[in-house]
VOTI-556183 format. One line per 2 residues: number of its first residue (from 0); for each residue x, y, z of N, C-alpha, C. Coordinates in steps of 0.001 Angstrom, whole numbers, plus 500000, padded with zeros to 6 digits. Each point is the difference from the previous one (the first is absolute). Layout:
N
NUM = X Y Z X Y Z X Y Z  ...
END
This chain:
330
0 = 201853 176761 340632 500299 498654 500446 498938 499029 499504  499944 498876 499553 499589 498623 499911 498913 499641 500787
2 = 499060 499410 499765 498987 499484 501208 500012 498283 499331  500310 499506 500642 500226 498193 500320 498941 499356 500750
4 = 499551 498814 499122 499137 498962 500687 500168 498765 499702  499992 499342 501290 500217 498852 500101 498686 499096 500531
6 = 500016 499412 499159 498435 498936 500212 500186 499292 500884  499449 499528 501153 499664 498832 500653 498266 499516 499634
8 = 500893 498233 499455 498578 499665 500138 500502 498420 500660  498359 499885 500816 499980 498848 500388 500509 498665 499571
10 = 501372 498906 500813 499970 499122 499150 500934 500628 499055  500929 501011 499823 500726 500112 499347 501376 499964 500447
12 = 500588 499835 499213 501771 499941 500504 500738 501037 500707  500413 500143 501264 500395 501196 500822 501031 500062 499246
14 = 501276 499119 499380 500765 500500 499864 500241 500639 498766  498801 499658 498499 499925 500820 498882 499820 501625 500328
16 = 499955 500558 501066 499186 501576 500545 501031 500306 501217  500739 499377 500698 500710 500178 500732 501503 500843 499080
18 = 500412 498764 499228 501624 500483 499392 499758 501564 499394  498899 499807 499050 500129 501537 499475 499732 500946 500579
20 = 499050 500022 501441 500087 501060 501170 501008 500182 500643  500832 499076 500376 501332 500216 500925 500787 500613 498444
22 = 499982 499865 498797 501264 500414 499226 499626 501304 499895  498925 500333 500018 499429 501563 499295 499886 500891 501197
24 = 499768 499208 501495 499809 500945 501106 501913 500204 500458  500843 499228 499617 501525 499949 499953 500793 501153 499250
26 = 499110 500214 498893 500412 501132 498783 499753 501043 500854  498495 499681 500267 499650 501820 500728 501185 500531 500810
28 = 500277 498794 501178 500624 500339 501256 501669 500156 499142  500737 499979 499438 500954 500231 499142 499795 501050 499810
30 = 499082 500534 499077 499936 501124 499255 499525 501023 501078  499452 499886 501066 500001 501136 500822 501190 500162 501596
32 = 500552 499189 499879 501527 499934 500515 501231 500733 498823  499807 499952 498837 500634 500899 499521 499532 501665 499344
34 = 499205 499658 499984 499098 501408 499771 498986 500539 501482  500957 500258 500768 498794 500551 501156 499062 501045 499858
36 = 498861 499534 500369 498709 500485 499687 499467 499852 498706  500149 499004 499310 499566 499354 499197 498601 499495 500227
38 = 498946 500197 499455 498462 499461 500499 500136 498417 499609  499172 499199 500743 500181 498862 499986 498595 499545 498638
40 = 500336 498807 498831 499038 499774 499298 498686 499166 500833  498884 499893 499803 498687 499894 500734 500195 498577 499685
42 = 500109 498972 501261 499639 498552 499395 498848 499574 501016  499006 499476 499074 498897 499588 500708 499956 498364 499764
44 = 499096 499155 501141 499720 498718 500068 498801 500133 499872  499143 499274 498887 499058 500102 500017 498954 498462 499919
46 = 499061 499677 501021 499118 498855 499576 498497 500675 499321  499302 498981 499447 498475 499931 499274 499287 501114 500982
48 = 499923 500043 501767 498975 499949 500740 500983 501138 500536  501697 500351 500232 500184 500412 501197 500806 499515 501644
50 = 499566 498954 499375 500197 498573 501403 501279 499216 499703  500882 499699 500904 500733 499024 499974 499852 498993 499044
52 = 500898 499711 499214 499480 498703 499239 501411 498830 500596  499574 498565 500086 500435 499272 500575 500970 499191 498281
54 = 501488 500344 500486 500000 499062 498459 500159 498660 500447  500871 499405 499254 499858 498218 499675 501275 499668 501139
56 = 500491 500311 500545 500994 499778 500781 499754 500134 501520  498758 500640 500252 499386 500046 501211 500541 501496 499956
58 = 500389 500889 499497 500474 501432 500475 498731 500766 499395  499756 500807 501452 498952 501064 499600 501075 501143 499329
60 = 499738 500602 499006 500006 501315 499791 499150 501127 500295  500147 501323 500501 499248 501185 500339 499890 500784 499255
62 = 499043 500265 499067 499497 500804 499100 500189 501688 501047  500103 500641 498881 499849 501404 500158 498497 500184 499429
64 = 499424 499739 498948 498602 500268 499646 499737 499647 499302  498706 499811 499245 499288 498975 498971 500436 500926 498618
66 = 500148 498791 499147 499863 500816 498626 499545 500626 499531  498676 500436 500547 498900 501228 499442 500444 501145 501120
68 = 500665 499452 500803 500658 501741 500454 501028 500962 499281  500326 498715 498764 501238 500637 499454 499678 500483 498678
70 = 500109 501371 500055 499241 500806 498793 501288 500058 498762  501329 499813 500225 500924 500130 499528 501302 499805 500223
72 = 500700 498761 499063 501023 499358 500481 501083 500143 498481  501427 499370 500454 500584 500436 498832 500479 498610 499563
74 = 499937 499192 501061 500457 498467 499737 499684 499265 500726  499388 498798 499544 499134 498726 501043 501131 498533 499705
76 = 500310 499424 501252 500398 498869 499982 498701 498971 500592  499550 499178 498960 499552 498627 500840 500663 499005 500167
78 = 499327 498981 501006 500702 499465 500304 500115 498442 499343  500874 498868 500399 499574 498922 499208 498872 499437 500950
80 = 498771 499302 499527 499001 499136 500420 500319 498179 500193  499779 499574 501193 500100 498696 500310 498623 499160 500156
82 = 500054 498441 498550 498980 499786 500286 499310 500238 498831  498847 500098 499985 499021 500748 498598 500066 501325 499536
84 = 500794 500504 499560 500005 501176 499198 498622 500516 499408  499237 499335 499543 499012 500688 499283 498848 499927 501060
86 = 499806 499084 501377 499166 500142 500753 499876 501505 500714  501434 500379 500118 500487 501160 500613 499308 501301 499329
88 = 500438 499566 499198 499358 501398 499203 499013 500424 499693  499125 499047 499416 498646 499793 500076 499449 500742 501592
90 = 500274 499729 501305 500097 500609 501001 499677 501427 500452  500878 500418 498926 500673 501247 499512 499784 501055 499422
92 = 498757 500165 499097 499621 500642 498529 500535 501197 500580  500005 500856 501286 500341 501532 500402 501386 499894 499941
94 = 500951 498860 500064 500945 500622 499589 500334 500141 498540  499845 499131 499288 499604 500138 498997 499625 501119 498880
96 = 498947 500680 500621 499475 501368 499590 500893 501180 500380  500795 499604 501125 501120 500772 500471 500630 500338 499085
98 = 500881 498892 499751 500946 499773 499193 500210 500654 498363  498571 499982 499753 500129 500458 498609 499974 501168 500162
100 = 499089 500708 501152 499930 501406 500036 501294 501110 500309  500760 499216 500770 501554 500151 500056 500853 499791 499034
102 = 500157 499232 499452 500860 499723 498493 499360 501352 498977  498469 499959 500176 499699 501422 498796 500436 501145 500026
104 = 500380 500094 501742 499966 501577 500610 501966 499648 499777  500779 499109 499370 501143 499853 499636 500776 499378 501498
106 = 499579 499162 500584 501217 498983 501439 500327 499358 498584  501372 499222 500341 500179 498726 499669 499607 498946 501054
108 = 500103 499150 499476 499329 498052 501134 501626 499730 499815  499940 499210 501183 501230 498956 499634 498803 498703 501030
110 = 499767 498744 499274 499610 499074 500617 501191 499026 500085  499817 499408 501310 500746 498778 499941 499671 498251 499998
112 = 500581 499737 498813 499356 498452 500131 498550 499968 499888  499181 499571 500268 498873 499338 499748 498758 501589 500574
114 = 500612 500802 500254 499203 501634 500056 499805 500367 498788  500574 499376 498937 499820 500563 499084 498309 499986 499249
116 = 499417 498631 500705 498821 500014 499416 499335 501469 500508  499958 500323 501013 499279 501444 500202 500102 501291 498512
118 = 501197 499875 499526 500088 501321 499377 499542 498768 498464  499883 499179 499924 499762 498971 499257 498404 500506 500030
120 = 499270 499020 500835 498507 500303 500238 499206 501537 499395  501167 501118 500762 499657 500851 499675 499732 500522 498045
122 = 500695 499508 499555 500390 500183 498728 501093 500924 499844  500804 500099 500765 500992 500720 499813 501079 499372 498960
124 = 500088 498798 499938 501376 499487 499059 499522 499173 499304  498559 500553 499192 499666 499397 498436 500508 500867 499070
126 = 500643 498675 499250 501168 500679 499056 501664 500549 500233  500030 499401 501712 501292 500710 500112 501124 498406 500218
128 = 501043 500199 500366 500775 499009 500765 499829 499638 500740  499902 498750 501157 499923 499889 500863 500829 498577 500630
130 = 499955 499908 501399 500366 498717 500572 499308 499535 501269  499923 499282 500755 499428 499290 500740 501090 498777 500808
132 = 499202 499284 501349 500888 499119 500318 499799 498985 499016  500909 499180 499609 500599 499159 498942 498859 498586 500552
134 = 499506 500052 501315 498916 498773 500104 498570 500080 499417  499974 501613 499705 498109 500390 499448 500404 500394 498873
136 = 500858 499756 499204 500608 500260 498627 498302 499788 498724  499902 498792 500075 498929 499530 499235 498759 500903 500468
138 = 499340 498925 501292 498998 501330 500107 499820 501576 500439  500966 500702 500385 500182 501334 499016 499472 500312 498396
140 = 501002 499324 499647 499799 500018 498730 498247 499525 499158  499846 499307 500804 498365 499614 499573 499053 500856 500684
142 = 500402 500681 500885 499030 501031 500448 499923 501570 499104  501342 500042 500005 500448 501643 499293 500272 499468 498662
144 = 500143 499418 498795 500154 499773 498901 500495 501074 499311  499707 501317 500504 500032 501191 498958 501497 500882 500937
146 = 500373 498777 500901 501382 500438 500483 501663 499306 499344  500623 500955 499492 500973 499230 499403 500993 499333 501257
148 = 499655 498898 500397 500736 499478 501219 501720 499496 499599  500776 500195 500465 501268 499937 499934 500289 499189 501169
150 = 500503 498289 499513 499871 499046 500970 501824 499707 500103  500640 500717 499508 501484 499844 499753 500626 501688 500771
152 = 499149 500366 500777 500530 501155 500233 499709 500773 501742  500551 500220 500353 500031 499909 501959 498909 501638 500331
154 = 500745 500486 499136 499691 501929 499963 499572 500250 498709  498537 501198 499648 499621 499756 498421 499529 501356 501080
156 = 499791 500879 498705 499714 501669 500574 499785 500638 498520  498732 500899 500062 499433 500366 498834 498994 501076 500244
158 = 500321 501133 499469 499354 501213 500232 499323 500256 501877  501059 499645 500335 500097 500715 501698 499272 498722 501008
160 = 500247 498359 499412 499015 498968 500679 501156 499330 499922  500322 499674 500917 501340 499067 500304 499529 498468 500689
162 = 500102 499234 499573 499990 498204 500687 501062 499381 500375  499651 499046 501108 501688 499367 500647 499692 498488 499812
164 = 500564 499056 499371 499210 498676 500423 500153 499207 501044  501231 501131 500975 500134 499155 501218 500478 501217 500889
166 = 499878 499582 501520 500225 500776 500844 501518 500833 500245  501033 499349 499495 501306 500106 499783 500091 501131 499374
168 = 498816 500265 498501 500601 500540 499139 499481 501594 500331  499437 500271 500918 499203 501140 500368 501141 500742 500575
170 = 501029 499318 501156 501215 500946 500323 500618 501072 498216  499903 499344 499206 500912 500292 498545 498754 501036 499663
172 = 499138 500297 499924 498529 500684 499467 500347 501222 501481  500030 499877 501279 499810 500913 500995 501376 500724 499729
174 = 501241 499392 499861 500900 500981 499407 500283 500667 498719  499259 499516 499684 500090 500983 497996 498892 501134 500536
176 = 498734 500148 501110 499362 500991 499884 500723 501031 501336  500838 499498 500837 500661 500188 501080 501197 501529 499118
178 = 500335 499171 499120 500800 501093 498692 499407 500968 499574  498903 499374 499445 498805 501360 499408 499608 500988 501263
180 = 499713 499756 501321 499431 500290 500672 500625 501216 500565  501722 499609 500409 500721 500812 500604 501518 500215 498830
182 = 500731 498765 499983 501546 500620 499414 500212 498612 499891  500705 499608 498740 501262 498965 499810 500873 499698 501203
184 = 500582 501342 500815 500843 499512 501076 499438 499345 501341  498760 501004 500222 498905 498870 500997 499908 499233 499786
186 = 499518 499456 498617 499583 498586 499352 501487 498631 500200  501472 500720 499751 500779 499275 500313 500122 499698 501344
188 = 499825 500883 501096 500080 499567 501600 498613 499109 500288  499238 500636 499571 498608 498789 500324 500739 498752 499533
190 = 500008 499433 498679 500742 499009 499537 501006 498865 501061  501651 501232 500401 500589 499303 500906 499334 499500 500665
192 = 498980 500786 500623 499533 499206 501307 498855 498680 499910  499393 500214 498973 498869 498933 499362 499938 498988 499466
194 = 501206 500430 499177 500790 499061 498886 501506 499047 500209  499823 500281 501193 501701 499451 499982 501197 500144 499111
196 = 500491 499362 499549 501232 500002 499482 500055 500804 498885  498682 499860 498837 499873 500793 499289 499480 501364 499253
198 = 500394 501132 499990 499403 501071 500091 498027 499726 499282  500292 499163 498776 498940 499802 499502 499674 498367 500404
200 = 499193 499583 500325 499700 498407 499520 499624 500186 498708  500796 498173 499162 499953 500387 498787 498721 500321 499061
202 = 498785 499118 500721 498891 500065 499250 499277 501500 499953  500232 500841 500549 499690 501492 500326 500271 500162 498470
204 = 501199 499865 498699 500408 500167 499143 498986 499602 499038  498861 499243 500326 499056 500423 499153 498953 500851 499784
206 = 500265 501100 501393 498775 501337 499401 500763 500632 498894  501328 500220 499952 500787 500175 498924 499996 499902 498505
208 = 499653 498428 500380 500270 499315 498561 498772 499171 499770  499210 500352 498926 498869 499113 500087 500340 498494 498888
210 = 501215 499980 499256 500296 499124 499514 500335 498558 500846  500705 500547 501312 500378 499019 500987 498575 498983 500396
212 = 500358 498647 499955 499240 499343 500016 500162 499481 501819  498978 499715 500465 500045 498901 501561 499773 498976 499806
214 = 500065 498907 501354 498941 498805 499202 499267 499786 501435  499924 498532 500220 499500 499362 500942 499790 498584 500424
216 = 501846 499735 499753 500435 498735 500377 500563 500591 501323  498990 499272 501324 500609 500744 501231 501672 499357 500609
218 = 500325 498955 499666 501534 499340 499855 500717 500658 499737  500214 500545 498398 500723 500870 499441 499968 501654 500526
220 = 498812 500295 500286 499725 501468 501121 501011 499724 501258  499722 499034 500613 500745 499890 501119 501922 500045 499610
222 = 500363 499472 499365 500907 499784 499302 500532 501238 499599  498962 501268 499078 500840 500927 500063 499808 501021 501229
224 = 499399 499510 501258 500067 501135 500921 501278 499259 500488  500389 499029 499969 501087 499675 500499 501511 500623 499319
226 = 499815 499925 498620 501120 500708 499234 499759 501648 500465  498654 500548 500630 500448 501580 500088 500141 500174 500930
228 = 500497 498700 501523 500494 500412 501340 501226 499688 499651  500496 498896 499211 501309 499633 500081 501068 500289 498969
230 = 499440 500537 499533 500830 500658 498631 501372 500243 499892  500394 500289 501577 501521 500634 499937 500782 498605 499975
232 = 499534 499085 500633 500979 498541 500187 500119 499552 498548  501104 499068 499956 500581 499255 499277 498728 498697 500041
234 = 499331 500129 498684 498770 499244 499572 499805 498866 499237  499981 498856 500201 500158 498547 499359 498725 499507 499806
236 = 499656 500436 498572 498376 499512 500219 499758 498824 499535  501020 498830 500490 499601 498354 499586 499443 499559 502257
238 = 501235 501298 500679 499599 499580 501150 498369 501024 500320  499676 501436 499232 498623 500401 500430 499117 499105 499438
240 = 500240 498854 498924 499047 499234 499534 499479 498783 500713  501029 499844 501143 500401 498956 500738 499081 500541 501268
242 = 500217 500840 500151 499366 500762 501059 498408 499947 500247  499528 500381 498781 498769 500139 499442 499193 498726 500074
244 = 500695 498696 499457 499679 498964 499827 499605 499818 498576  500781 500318 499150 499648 499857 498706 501672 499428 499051
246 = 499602 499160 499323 501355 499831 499045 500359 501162 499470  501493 499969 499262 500543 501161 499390 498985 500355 498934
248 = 500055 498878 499246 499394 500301 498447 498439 500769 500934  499165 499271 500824 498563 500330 499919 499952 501208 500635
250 = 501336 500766 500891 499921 501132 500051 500067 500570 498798  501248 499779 499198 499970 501256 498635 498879 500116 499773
252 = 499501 498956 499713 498832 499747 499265 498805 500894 500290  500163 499830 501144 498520 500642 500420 500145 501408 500394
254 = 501525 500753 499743 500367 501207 500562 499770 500980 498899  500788 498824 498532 499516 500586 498633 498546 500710 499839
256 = 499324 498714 499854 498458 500122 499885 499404 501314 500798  500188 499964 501325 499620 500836 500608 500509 502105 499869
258 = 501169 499583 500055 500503 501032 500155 500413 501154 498624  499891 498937 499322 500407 500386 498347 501427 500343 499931
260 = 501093 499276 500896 501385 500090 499859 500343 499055 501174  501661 499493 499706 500851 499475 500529 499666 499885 501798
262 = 500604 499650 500343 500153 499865 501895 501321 501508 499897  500597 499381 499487 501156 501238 499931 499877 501397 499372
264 = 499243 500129 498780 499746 501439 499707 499186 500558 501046  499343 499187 500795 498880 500475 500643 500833 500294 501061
266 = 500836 499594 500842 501020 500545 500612 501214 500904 499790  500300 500003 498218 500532 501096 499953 499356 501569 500023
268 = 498477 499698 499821 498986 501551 499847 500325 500561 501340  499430 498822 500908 500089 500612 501703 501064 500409 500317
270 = 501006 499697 499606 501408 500599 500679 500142 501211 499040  499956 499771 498781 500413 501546 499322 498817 500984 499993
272 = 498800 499913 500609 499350 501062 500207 500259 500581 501531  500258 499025 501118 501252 500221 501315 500756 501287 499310
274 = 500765 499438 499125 501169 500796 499918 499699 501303 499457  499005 500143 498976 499533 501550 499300 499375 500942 501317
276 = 499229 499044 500903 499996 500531 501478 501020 501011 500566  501448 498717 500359 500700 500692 500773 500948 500863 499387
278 = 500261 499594 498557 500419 501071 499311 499660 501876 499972  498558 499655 499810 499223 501448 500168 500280 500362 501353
280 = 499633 499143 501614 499749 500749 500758 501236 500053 500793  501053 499066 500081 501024 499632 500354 501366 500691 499686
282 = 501140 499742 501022 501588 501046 499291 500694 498972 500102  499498 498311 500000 500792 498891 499729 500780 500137 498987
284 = 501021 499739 499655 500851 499556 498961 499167 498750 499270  500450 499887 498799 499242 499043 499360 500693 498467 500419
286 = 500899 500130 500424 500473 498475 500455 499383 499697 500912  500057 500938 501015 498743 499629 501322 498955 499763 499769
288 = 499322 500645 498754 498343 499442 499333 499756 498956 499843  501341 499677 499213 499952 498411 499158 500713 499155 501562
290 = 500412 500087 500767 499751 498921 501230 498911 500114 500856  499610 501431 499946 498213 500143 501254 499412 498939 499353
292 = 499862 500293 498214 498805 498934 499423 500213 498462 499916  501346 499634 500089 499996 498250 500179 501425 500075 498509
294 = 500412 500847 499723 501144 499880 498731 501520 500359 500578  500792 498542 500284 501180 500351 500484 500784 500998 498757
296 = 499915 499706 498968 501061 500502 498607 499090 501257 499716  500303 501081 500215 499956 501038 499464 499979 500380 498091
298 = 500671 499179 499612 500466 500111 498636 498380 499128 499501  499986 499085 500993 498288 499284 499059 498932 500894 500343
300 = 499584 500855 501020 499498 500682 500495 499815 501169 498963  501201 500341 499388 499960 501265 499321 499327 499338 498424
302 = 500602 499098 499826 499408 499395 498461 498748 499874 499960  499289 499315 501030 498956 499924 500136 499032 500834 500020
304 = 500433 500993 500516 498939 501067 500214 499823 500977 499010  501422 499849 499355 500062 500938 498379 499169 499032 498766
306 = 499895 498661 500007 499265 499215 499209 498597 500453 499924  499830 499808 501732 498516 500221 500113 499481 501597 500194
308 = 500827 501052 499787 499379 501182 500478 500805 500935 498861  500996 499599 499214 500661 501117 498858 501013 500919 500399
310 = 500198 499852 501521 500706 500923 500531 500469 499312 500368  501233 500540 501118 501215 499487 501160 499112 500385 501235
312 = 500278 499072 501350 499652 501243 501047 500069 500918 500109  501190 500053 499860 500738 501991 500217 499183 500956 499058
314 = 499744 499301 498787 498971 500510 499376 498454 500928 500606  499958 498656 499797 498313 499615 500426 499554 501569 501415
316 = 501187 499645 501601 500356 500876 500691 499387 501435 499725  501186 500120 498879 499974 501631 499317 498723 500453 499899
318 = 499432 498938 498928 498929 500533 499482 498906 499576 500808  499315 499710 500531 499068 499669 501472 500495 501237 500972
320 = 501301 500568 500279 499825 500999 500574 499710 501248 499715  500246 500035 498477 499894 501486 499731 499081 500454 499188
322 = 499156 498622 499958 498435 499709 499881 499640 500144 498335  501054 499432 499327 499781 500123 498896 499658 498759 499213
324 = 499962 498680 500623 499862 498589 499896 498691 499768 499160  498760 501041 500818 498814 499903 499341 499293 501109 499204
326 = 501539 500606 499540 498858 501281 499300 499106 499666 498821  499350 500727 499715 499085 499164 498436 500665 500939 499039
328 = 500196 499456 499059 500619 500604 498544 498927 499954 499010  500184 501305 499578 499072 499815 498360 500509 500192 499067
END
């Protein structure tokens, strides 16, 4: 089994350290409801000293024990920092020294948001990818120089050091290791319950794909969390532009720029990756797919998805079930 740590530090964000403990302590309790007597994986809370650390919200957290009690871990979440990031750390040098000594002995980090300076400080991500919150963009970057900072990107992960540039994006990072940890099918029930509507949130699709770009126009962010609650309705985006408070054109405009596609392709991805979903896990008929996802016509539903995927559903189905979709050929 796994041994898990979760940082509390002072002044830090309860809820960057909260989501990925409730998703990963959720997996356990799953996975040993179906496997009885299943040993449970070791998750520890850990502060600098031992002691309660008070974060930024007025919530104490209760440490289990100081970081120098922990001789060996397999994965550290920090948390995001409110406030001065680099005062914090500075604070800090033992965790710090932690940190590297753990990454050598092979944990991965996942920091969130502005934690990242710790594995930063440390020298852990000279020379690698990285991200940060989108407000310490610059000075990050003038502190770590020898960090390739990625200011267009939410999630950046590189030889076992994962960054979030916002608290949001850490749910999408706690379920890709939630997968590794236990099973794809855990990972889909954690999901339902975490994720709402969609098995994946879409930005999760970039531990995947490192081509996929993010940004950090928070308008247009808001905008598409709105296209991945509402996806199934009948969608008029002169009235979501209206909504927003933005003209038609200065939405395209700024949806282009941002997103590197349409208002509408970007709504056709979310619904047809829905559908490769319920296709795989589902005994819907494909007409029922194409109305779960927001497509009264079946017949556009099917075109569409053969444009964008080479196959038919019924296709696609087959081969996703009988697991031949991803074999590698030589």
């Amino acid at each position: 089994m796994s041994h898990i740590t979760v940082l509390a530090i002072k002044n830090g964000l309860a809820s960057s350290i909260t989501i990925p403990l409730e998703m990963i302590r959720a997996a356990d309790v799953i996975r040993r409801i179906r496997q009885r007597g299943a040993p449970k994986n070791h998750i520890a809370i850990a502060s600098h000293d031992g002691k309660p650390a008070v974060m930024t919200g007025g919530i104490s957290i209760m440490a289990d024990q100081s970081v120098a009690q922990i001789q060996k871990t397999d994965l550290i979440f920090i948390p995001a920092l409110w406030g001065n990031p680099n005062a914090t750390v500075k604070k800090h040098p033992e965790i710090c020294t932690w940190l590297h000594q753990q990454y050598s002995a092979g944990a991965s980090i996942c920091s969130v948001g502005t934690g990242s300076y710790f594995p930063a400080h440390a020298g852990l991500l000279n020379d690698r990818s990285a991200t940060t919150h989108w407000y310490y963009f610059d000075d990050f970057q003038k502190r770590y120089p020898k960090i390739k900072l990625q200011r267009k990107r939410f999630i950046t992960h590189a030889d076992n050091l994962y960054c979030t540039g916002s608290v949001n994006a850490v749910r999408d990072v706690a379920l890709h290791f939630v997968e590794q940890l236990f099973t794809p099918d855990i990972a889909d029930e954690v999901a339902h319950h975490f994720t709402h509507e969609l098995k994946r949130s879409y930005e999760s699709m970039l531990l995947a794909d490192e081509e996929k770009n993010s940004h950090h126009d928070e308008q247009i962010i808001k905008i598409q969390e709105w296209l991945q609650k509402h996806y199934k309705q009948a969608i008029s985006f002169k009235d979501i532009a209206q909504k927003f408070d933005l003209s038609v054109r200065s939405f395209n405009r700024r949806f282009r720029n941002a997103a590197d596609k349409t208002p509408l392709e970007y709504l056709q991805e979310i619904r047809l990756e829905q559908a490769k979903s319920l296709l795989k896990h589902s005994n819907l008929t494909v007409a029922e797919i194409a109305y779960e996802i927001g497509y009264q016509d079946t017949s556009s539903f099917t075109s569409l998805f053969k444009r964008t995927n080479s196959v038919t559903p019924k296709e696609y189905r087959h081969l996703v079930r009988t697991k031949l979709f991803n074999v590698d050929t030589e």
